[in-house]
C-alpha positions in Angstrom: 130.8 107.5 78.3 127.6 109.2 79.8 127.4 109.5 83.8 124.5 110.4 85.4 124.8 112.9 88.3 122.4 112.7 91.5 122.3 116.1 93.9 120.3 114.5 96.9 121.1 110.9 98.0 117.7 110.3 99.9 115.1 107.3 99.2 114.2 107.8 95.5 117.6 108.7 94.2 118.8 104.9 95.7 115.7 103.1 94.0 116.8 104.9 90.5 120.6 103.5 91.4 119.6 100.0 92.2 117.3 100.1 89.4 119.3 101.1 86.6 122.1 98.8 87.8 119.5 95.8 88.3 118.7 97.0 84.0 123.1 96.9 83.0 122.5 100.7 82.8 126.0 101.3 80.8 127.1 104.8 82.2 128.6 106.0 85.2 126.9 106.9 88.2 128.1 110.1 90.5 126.6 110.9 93.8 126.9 113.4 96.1 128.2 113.2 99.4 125.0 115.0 100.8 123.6 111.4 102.6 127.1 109.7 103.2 125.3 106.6 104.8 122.8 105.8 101.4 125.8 106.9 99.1 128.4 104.8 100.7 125.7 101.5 100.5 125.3 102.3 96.8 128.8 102.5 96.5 129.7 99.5 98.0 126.6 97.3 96.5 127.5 98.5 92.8 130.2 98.7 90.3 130.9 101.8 88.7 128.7 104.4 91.3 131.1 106.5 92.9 131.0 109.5 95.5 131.9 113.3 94.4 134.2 115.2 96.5 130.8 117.7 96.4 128.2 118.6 94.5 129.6 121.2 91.9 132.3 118.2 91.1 129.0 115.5 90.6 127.8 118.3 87.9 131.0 118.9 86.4 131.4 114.8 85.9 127.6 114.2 84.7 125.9 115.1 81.3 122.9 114.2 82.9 122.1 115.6 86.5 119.1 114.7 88.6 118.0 117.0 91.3 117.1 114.8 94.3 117.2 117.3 97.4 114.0 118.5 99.5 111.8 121.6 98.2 112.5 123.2 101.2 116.0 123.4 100.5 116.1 123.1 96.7 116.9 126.8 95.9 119.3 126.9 97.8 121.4 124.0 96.8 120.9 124.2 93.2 121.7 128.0 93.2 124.9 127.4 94.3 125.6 125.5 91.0 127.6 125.9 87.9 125.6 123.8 84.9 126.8 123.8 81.4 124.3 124.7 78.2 124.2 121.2 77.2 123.3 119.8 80.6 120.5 118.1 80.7 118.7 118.4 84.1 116.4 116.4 85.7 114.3 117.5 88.7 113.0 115.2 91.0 111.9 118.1 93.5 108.3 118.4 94.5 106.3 121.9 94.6 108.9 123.6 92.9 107.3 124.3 89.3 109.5 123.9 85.8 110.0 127.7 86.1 111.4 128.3 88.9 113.4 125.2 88.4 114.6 126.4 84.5 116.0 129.7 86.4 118.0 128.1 88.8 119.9 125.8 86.3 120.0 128.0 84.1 122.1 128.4 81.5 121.2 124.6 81.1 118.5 124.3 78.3 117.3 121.1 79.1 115.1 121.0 82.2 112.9 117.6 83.0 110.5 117.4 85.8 110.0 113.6 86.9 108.5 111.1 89.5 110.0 108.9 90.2 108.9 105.8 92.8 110.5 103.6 95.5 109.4 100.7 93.0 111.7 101.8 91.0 114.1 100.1 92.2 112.5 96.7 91.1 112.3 98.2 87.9 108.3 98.5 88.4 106.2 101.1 88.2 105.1 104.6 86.3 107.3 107.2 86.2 105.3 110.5 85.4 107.6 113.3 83.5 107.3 116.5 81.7 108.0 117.8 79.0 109.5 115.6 76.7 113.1 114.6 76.1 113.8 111.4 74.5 117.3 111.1 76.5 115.1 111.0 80.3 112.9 108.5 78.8 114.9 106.3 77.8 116.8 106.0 81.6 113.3 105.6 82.6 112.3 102.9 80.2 115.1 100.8 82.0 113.4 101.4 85.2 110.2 102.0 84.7 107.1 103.0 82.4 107.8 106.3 81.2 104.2 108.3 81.0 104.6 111.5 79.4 102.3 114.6 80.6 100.5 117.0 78.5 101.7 119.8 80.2 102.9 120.9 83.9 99.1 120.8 85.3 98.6 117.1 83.6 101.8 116.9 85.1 100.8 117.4 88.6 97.6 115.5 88.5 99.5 112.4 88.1 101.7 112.9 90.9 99.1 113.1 93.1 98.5 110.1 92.4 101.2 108.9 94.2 99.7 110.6 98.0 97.9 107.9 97.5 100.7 105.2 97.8 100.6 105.5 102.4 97.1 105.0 101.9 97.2 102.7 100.1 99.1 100.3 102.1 96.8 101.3 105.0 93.8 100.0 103.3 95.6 96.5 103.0 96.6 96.6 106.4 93.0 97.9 107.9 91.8 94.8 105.7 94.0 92.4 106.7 93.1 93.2 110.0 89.2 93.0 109.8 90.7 89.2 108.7 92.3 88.2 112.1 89.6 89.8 113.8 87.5 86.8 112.8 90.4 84.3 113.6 92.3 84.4 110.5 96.1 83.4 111.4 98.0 86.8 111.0 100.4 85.3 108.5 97.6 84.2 106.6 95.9 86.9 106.4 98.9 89.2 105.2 99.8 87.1 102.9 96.5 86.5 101.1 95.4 90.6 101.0 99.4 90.7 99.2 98.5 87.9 96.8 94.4 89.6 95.9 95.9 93.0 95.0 98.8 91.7 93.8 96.5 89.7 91.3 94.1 92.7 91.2 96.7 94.6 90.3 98.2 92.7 87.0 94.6 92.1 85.5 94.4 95.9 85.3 97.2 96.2 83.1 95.0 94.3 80.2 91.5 96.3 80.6 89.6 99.7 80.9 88.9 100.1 85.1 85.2 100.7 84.8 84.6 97.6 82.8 86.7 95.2 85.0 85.0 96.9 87.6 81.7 95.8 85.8 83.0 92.5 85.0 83.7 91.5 88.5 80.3 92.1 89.7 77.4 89.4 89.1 73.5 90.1 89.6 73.2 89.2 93.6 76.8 88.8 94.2 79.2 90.0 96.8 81.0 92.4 94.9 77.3 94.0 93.9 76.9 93.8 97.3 80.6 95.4 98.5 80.1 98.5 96.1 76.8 99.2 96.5 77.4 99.6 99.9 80.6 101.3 99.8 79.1 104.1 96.8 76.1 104.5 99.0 78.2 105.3 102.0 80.4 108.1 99.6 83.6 105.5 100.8 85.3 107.0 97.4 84.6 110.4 98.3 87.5 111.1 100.4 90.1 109.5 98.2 88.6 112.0 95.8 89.4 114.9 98.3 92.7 113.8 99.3 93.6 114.0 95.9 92.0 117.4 95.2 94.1 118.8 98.6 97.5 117.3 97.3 96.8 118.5 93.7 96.2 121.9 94.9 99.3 121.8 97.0 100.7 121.1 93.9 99.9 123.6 91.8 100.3 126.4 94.3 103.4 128.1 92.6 101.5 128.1 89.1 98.2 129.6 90.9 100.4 132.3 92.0 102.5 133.2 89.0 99.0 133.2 87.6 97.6 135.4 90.0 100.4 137.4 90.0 
């Protein structure tokens, strides 16, 4: 039977637990004892996750090993390892590009750069990967939509993407708040900016962006109104920036094997 390893027991590694065990994932799950307090939860919430001794013993029990562990501290950890040919390893860590990854499992041949999200764990969400291996995508598919990038630039445009996900959340909450300014009840307020992007949200899934967009505005209507105003004042602009910032963050360590 398959287990799948997990160096790093942090936030994202524990959605991808919960969320293959919420999807009857059949193979067995090792964790390192690097966050004792996550791994001993997962552990005791669900069958068949266990705790390695350390994390040379998670890689010598797993066929499939995903790197979970800061950037700051990635090279450090993972050179420390012992993979086998046929592993295949899955890297989780930000700002370290497939390179410099690929040399420090070596002699592994199978290196997979993913991102995955806290959503995960409900089994919801994207998770961005590259390049292709039809062994990763398939755990994803159990918790997720697997969206394969071009290459490791495509790569890092969509992960982004997800800097967005704090602001996010503050634009509901800076929205819901302009509602109980005005004497909206608080729980009503909450719970009706949940429910319209919640809704918002779903009716994406069946149409191209700039024609729902379209589609929601009527000659002399308030969403006419809304974006006119909001386009006029360059609102998008910044999202636009923040993107361009984390993107370029991103692809730091390829502009400098470039350059060099």
């Amino acid at each position: 039977m398959t287990a799948l390893g997990f160096i790093g027991a942090g936030h994202i590694a524990a959605a991808m637990v919960e969320g293959l065990r919420a999807a009857d994932s059949p193979e067995d799950i090792v964790l390192s004892p690097r966050n004792a307090g996550v791994a001993s939860k997962l552990v005791a919430r669900f069958p068949r996750v266990t705790v390695a001794a350390d994390n040379q013993a998670v890689v010598e029990a797993s066929e499939i090993v995903f790197l979970a562990v800061r950037p700051d501290v990635a090279p450090e950890i993972v050179r420390a390892l012992r993979f086998r040919a046929d592993h295949i390893v899955v890297s989780l860590v930000a700002l370290r590009p497939e390179g410099e990854m690929r040399a420090l499992v070596s002699p592994a041949r199978h290196l997979v750069r993913a991102v995955p999200l806290p959503s995960n764990a409900r089994r919801l969400g994207p998770i961005a990967y590259f390049p292709e291996s039809a062994r990763a995508r398939a755990i994803f598919a159990r918790i997720g939509t697997p969206v394969l990038a071009a290459d490791e630039r495509a790569f890092h445009r969509l992960w982004s993407l997800t800097g967005l996900i704090a602001p996010y959340y503050a634009l509901m909450e800076s929205l819901a708040s302009w509602a109980e300014e005005g004497g909206v009840a608080r729980e009503a307020e909450q719970g009706y900016v949940r429910a319209l992007f919640q809704c918002l949200s779903a009716m994406a899934q069946d149409g191209k962006l700039d024609d729902l967009a379209r589609q929601a505005q009527t000659p002399g209507g308030i969403n006419e109104q809304a974006i006119a105003l909001l386009r006029a004042s360059g609102a998008f602009g910044p999202w636009r920036e923040a993107l361009a910032a984390v993107n370029a963050r991103m692809n730091r360590g390829l502009d400098d094997k470039a350059g060099g």
